[in-house]
N, C-alpha and C positions, 0 to 999 in steps of 0.2 A: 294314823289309821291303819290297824293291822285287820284284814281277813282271810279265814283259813277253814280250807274245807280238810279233815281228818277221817283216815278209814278205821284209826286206833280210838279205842277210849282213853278220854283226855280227862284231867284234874282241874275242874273252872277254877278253881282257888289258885293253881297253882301257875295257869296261864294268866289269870290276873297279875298278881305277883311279878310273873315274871314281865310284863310287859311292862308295868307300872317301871320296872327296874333297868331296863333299855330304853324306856323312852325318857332320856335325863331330861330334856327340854320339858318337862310336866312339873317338874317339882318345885313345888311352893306354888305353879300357877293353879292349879283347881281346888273347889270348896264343896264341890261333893261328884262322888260318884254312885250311877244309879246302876244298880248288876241284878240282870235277870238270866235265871238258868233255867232250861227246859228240859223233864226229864222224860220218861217210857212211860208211862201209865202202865197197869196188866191189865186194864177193861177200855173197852169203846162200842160205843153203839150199842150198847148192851149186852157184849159178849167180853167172855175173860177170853185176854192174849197172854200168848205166850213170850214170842219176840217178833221182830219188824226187820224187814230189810229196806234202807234208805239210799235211793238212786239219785243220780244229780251228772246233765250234762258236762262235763269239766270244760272250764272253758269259759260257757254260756252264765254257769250259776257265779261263779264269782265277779263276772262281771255285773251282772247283774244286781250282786250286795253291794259293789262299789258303787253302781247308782243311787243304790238305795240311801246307804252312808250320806252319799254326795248330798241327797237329798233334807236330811234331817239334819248335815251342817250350814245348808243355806237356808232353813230356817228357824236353828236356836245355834248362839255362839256357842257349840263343842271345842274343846282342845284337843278330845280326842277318845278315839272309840279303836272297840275291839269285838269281832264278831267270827268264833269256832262255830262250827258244826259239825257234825256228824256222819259220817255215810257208811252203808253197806248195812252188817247185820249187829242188830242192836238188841240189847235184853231189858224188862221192866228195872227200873229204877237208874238205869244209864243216864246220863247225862248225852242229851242230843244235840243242844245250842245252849250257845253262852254269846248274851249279850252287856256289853260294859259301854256306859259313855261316862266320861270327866267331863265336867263342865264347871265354873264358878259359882252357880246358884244350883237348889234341887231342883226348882219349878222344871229350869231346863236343860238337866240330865233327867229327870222326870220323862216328859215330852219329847224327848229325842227320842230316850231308849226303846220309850212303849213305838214311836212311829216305826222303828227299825224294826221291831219285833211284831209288828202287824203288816207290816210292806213284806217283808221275809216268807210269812206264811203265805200271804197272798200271791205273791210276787217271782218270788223265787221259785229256778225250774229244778223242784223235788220231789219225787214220788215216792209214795209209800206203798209198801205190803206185807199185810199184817198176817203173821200166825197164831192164829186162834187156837186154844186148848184142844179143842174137839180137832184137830189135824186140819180143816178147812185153811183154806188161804182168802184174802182177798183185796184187791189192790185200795185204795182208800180215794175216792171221788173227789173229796174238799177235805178242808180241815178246819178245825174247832175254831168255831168265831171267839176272839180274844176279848170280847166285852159281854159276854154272856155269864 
């Protein structure tokens, strides 16, 4: 289980990849992996943005993905997961979070990945503020319900 908070823009293909290729104990054991990446939108709330700056306790936030992690390997058998994100100042079409789990069936790399990636948004201490086109700023309240 690898997580990693990043102030660079990262390549999810390529941190997959590489992780896949240090973790030798995986190989041959999983039958699917489920990979969800999250990127910048330019619009919210119905205003075009421009870019976002993304803030995060150090410290508090990764502990907190380990929990989360911890959480969704005690309930579907993972082999193993990997969970980037993002911080500081980010532009539309960046890649924000990258979520991966390996597991033996889809159903549950399925249902891991989505719980990790709805505990994260929820869960996880990050804040967002967005620059909006028109030069306004404004810090972001909640964030986008994942089942909508």
């Amino acid at each position: 289980m690898d997580i990693k908070i990043c102030a660079e823009p990262f390549d999810p293909w390529q941190e997959i990849q590489g992780h896949q290729h240090s973790a030798n104990n995986m190989a041959g054991k999983f039958g699917a992996t489920s990979i969800f990446i999250g990127t910048m939108r330019d619009f919210n709330e119905g205003d075009d943005v421009k870019g976002m700056t993304l803030e995060h306790y150090p410290g508090m936030t990764e502990k907190q993905l380990e929990k989360i992690v911890a959480e969704a390997a005690r309930q579907w058998p993972v082999i193993d997961v990997l969970v980037v994100h993002r911080v500081g100042d980010i532009l539309p079409n960046d890649p924000i979070v990258l979520v991966a789990v390996w597991t033996s069936h889809r159903g549950d790399a399925f249902d891991a990945s989505r719980y990790i990636m709805e505990a994260l948004k929820s869960r996880a201490p990050f804040w967002k503020k967005e620059l909006l086109k028109s030069q306004a700023e404004r810090w972001l309240e909640k964030n986008t319900d994942g089942y909508s």
